[in-house]
Each structure stands twice: as C-alpha cells, then as structure tokens.
C-alpha positions as a printed NumPy array, in Angstrom:
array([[  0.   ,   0.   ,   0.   ],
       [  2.96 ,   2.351,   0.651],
       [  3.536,   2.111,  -3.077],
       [  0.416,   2.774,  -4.175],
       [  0.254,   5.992,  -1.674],
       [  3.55 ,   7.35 ,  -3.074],
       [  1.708,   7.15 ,  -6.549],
       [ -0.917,   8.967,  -5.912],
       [  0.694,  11.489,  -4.191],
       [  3.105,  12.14 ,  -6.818],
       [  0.208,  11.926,  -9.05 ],
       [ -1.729,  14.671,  -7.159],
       [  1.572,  16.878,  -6.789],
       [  1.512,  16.847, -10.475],
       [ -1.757,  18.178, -10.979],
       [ -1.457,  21.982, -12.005],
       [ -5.108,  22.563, -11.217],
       [ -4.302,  21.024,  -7.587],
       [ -1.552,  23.607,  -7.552],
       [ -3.43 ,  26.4  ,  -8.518],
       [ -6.572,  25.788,  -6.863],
       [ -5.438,  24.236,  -3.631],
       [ -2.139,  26.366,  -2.953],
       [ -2.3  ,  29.849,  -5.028],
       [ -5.724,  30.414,  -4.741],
       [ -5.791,  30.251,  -0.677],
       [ -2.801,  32.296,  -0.671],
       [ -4.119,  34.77 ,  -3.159],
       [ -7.33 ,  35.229,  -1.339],
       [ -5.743,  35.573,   1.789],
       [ -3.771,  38.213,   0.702],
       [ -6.333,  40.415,  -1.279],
       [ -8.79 ,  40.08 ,   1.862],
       [ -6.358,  41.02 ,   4.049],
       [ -4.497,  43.748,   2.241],
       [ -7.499,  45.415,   0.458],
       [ -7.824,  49.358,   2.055],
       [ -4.461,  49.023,   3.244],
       [ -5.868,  47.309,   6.433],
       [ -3.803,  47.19 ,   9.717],
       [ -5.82 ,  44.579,  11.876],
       [ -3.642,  42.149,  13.31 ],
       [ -6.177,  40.301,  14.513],
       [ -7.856,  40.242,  11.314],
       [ -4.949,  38.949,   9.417],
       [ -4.327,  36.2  ,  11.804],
       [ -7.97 ,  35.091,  12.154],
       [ -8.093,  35.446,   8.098],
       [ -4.887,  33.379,   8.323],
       [ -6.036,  30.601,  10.031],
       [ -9.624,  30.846,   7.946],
       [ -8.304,  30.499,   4.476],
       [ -5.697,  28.177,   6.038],
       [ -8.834,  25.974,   6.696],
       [-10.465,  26.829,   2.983],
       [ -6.968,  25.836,   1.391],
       [ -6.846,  22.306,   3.159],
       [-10.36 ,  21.667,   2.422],
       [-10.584,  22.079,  -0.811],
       [ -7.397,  19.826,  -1.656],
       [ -9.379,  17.545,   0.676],
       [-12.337,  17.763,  -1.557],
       [ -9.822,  17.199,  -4.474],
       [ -9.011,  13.7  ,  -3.714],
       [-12.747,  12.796,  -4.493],
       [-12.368,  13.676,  -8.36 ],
       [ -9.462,  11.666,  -8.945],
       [-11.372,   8.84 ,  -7.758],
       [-13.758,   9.854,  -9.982],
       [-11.142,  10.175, -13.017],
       [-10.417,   6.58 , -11.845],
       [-13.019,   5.1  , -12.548],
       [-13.686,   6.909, -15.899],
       [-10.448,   5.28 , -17.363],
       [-10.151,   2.133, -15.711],
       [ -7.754,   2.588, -13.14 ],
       [ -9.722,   1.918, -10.409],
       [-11.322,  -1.798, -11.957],
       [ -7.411,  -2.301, -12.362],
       [ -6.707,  -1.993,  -8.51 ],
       [ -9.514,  -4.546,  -7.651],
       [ -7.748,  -7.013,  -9.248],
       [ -4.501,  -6.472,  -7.214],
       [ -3.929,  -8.47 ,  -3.804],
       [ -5.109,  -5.124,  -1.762],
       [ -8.299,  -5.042,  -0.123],
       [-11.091,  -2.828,  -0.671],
       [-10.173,  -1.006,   2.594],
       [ -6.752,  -0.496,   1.655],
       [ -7.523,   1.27 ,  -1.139],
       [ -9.463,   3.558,   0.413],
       [ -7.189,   4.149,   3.047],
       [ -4.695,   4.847,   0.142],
       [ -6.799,   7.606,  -0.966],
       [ -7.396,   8.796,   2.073],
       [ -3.963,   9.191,   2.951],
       [ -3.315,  10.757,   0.017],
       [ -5.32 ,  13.573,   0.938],
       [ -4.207,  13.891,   4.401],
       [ -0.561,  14.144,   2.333],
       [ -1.869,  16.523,  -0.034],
       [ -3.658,  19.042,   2.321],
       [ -0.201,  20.209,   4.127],
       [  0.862,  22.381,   1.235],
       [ -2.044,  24.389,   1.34 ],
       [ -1.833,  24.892,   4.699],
       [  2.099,  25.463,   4.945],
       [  1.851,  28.288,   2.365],
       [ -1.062,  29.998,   3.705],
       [  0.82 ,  29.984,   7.176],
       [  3.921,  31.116,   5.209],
       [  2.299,  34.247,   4.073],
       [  0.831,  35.681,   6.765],
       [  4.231,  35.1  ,   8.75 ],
       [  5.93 ,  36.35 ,   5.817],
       [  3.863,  38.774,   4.217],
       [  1.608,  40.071,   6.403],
       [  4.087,  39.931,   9.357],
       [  2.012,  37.489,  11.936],
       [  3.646,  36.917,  15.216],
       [  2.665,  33.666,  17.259],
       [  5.05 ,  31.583,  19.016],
       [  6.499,  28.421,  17.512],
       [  4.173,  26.034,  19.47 ],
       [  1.229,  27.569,  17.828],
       [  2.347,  27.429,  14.2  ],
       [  3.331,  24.254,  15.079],
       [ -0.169,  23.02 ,  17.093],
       [ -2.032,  25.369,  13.866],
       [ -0.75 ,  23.086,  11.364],
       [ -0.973,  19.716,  12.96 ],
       [ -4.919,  20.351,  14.031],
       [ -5.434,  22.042,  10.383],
       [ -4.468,  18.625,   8.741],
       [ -5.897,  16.425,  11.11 ],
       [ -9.021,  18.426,  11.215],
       [ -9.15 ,  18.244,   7.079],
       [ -9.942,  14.162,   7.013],
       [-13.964,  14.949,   7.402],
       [-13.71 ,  16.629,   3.781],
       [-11.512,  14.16 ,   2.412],
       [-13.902,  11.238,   3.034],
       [-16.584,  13.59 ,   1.879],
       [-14.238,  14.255,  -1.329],
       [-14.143,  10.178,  -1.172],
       [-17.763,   9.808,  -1.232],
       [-18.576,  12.342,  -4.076],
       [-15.63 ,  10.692,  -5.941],
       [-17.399,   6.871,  -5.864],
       [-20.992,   7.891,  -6.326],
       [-20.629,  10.422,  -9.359],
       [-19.14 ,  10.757, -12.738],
       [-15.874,  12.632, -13.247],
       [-17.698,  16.279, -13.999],
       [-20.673,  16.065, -11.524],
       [-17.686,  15.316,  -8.708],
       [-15.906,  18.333,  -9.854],
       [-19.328,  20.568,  -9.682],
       [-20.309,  18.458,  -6.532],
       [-17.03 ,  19.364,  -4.871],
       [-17.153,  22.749,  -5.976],
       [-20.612,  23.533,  -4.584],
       [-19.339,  21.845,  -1.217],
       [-16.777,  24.048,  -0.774],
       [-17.866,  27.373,  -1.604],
       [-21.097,  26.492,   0.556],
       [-18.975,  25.463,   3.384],
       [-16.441,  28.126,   3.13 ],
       [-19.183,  31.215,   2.935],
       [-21.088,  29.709,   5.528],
       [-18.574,  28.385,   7.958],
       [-17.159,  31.882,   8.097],
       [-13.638,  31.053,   6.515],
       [-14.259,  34.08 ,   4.438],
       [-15.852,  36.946,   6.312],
       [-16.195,  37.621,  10.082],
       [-19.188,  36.08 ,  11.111],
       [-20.415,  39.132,  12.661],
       [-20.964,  40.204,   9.852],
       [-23.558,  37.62 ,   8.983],
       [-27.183,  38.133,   9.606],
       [-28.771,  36.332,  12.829],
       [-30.252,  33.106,  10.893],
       [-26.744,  32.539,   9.282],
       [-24.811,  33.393,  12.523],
       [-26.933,  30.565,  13.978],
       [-26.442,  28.165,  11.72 ],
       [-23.003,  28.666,  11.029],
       [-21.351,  26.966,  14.776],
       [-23.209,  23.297,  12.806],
       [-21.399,  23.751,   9.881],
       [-18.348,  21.817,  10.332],
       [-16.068,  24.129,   8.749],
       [-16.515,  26.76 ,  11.668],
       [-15.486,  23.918,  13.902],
       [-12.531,  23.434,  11.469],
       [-11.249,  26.704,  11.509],
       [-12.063,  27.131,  15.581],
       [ -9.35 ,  24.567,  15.802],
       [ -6.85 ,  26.856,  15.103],
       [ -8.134,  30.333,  16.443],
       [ -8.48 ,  28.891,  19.386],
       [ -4.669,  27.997,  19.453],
       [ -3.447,  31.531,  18.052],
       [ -5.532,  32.786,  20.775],
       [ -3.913,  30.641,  23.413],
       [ -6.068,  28.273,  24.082],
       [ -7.367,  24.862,  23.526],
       [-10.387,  23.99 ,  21.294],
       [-13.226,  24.021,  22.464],
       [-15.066,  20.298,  23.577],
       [-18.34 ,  21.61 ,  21.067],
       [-15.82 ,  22.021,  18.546],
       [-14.924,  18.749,  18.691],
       [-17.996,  17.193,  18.899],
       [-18.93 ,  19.086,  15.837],
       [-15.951,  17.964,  13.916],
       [-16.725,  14.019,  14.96 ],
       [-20.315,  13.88 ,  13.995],
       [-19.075,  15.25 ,  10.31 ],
       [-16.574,  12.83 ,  10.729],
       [-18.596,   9.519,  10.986],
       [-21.401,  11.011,   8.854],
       [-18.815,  11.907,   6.051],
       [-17.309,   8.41 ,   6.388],
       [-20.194,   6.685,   6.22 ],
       [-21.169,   8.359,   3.492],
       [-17.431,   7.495,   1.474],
       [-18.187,   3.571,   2.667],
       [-21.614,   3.677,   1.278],
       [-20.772,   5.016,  -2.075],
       [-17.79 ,   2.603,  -2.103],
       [-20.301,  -0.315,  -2.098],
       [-22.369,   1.311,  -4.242],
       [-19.39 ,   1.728,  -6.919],
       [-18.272,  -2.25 ,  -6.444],
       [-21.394,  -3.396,  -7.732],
       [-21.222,  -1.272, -10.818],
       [-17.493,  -1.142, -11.64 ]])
C-alpha cells in the first residue's frame, strides 16, 4: 500500500489545477482580503490566516474525491480490484493521500501571513495550527471520497465545488461572522467548517479547542465516512 500511496501522491503533486486551486488560490485570497484598504488589523490577518488556512486544506481535501472519480472513468480503479489489496486499503490509500496533499495548502497559507503580512505567534502555535489544520481536514476528504465513488468525473468536480464554496461562505472562513445576519450566525457553529477553523483560532488565541468544537468535527466525521463507505459499495457493484 505504501507504493500505491507514493503514486498517488506524486500523481496529485503533479496536478497543475491542484496547484493552482489548492495552494495559489488560498494564498491569493488571503492576501487580497487582508491587504485590500491598506488594512492594519492584526487580529484580522491572523484570524483570516487561520480561515483560508482551513479553505486551502479543504478544498485539496475535496480534491481527492475527483481523482477517484477520473479513476473510474479510465479504468484505473477496476485495475486496482484485481490487485492483492483489499477494498479497505484502497481507500485508506486515498485517504492518505489527501491527508498528504492538504499540508501544502496549509504550509503556504501559514507562510504568508508570517511572511507577508508579518504574523507573530510563538512556535508552538504554528506548530499546534498546522498539525490540528491537517488532522481536522480528514472529514472533507472522506466527503471528497464519497462524491468521488458515487458520481461521474464532472458532476464530482461541480459536486465538490458547490461543497466548498457552501462550506467556506457559511462556515465563516471568508468573512467575520459578525458580519452575517442572525439566521446565518446561527447556523453557522453546525457547519463543520466553523469547527474546522475554531481549531486553530483557538490555538493563536492561546487556548485549547473548544469540547463543542470537537464534537462538531466528529459527527461530520462519521457522517462523512459513512457516506465514502456507502458510495464505495455502491461503486463495487457497478465497476
């Protein structure tokens, strides 16, 4: 299996549009939000920081769904079920991969605002930021996963797209949530990127995440895996 992960990750590396999408466009964002009116907030830039941090990882997260989708379009993944590893180990594979693939996104995010925008936070904190960042990022790889084995190459892409704008908007990884209207403001602490991003905030403000974030984050977790092992069975009897 560690063959097969070094493949994909190498094949995923490879990818311009992972490139683009999951590394510049996090960083580009970051900056333009944070820079636009020649803002000084620090508090702003690290919260932003940690936000698109979050919106970076997930949506390389997300990406690991539409190669599984491209696998199945071409053959590769009938190929696989024909090797001597087992259904789970594939899907481990995969979901390795996008634990692997996620830390770029985050890294370079991180990179800019210590770089660019001139955030100060001890070296625990990066640290603790980018280890709960990509742990916090397997719920949207599994649901990446799931899209991946229940729909065709271009419905995962639109499918994954619509997931992650949704998420990111809504979970506040954008904007400030105050400056969302009540309903959304309410809604938003369910959405399991809030929780996703709270898991770093709460370190660059010093302390540890909070238990509701967590429980948030584990719900999303077994319902997004259930929903990658049901759309794996789903795909066995068809491919």
């Amino acid at each position: 299996m560690l063959g097969y992960l070094r493949l994909e990750v190498r094949r995923t590396l490879r990818d311009t549009g992972f490139v683009i999408g999951g590394v510049v466009m996090p960083v580009a964002m970051y900056l333009l939000f944070t820079n636009l009116g020649g803002g000084d907030d620090d508090s702003w830039k690290t919260a932003s920081m940690v936000g698109m941090a979050a919106y970076g990882a997930m949506g390389s997260a997300l990406n690991t769904g539409g190669g599984v989708a491209e696998d199945k379009a071409n053959g590769w993944l009938r190929q696989l079920r024909v090797t001597p590893m087992t259904p789970r180990q594939v899907v481990t594979g995969r979901a390795l991969t996008g634990a692997v693939t996620v830390l770029p996104a985050i890294l370079a995010v991180l990179a800019a605002g210590g770089v660019v925008n001139g955030v100060r936070l001890d070296a625990w904190k990066w640290a603790a930021i980018a280890l709960l960042l990509w742990l916090g990022s397997i719920p949207f790889t599994l649901l990446g996963l799931g899209n991946g084995y229940r729909l065709t190459a271009q419905t995962t892409g639109v499918a994954n797209l619509g997931c992650n704008l949704v998420m990111a908007v809504v979970g506040g990884l954008w904007f400030p949530l105050s400056l969302f209207p009540e309903w959304l403001r309410s809604v938003s602490p369910y959405m399991p990127t809030n929780r996703f991003a709270q898991l770093g905030t709460a370190v660059a403000d010093g302390h540890a995440p909070t238990l509701g974030a967590l429980l948030v984050l584990t719900f999303w977790l077994l319902a997004f895996g259930s929903y990658a092992v049901t759309s794996y069975r789903m795909t066995a009897r068809t491919v």
